[in-house]
C-alpha positions in Angstrom: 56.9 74.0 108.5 60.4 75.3 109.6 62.9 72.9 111.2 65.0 73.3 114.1 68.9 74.0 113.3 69.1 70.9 115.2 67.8 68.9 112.9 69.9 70.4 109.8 73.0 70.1 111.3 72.2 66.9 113.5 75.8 65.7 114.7 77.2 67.0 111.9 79.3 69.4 114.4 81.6 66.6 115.9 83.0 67.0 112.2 84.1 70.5 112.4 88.1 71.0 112.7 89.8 73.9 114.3 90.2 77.1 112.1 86.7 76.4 110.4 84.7 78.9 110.3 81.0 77.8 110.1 78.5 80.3 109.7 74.5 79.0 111.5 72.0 81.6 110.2 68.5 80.6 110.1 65.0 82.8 111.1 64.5 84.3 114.7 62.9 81.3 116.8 64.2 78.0 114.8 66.1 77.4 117.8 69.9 78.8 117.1 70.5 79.9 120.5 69.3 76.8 122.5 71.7 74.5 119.9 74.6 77.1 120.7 74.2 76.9 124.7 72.9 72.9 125.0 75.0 70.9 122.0 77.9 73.5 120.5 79.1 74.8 123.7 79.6 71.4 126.0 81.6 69.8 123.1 83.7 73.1 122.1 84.8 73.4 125.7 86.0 69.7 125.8 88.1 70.2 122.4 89.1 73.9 123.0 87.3 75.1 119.9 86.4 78.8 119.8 82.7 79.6 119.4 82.1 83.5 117.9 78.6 84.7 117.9 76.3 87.3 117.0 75.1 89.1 113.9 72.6 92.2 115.7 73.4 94.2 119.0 70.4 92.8 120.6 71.3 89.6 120.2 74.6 89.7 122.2 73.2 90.9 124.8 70.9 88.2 125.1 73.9 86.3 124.9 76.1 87.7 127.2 73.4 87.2 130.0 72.8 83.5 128.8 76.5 82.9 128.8 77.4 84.5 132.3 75.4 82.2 134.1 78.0 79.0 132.7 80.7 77.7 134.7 84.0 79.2 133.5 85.2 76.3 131.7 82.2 76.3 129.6 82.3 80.4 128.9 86.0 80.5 128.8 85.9 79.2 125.0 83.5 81.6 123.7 84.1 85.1 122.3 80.6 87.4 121.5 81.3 89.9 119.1 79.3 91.0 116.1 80.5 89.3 112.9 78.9 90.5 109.3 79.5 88.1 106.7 
């Protein structure tokens, strides 16, 4: 039964200082984008925290069109690029 990265990281993110760099990698459809866009991004823009996404080219574009429908203050925080580990 796979989890939702919800539930790993639970509220674990309100932890998470400035210059951290936290890596969320889990299987296609565990729920990595709907945690980014409903619980990372709401409290990143509040703290000015940067948010860097993506790991495949098909996946920032998914992204990008997700992220340009958020108001600027929301979208203003987040940089997609393609970071390899």
């Amino acid at each position: 039964l796979m989890k939702w990265v919800s539930d790993y990281i639970g509220e674990e993110y309100k932890d998470w200082e400035g210059g951290n760099k936290i890596f969320i990698t889990s299987p296609t459809g565990s729920g990595n984008t709907q945690f980014i866009l409903k619980t990372l991004l709401s409290c990143f823009s509040i703290e000015n925290k940067k948010l860097y996404l993506v790991n495949r080219r098909i996946l920032k574009k998914q992204m990008e069109t997700e992220i340009s429908r958020l108001p600027y203050e929301q979208k203003s925080n987040i940089v997609i690029e393609i970071v390899r580990k």
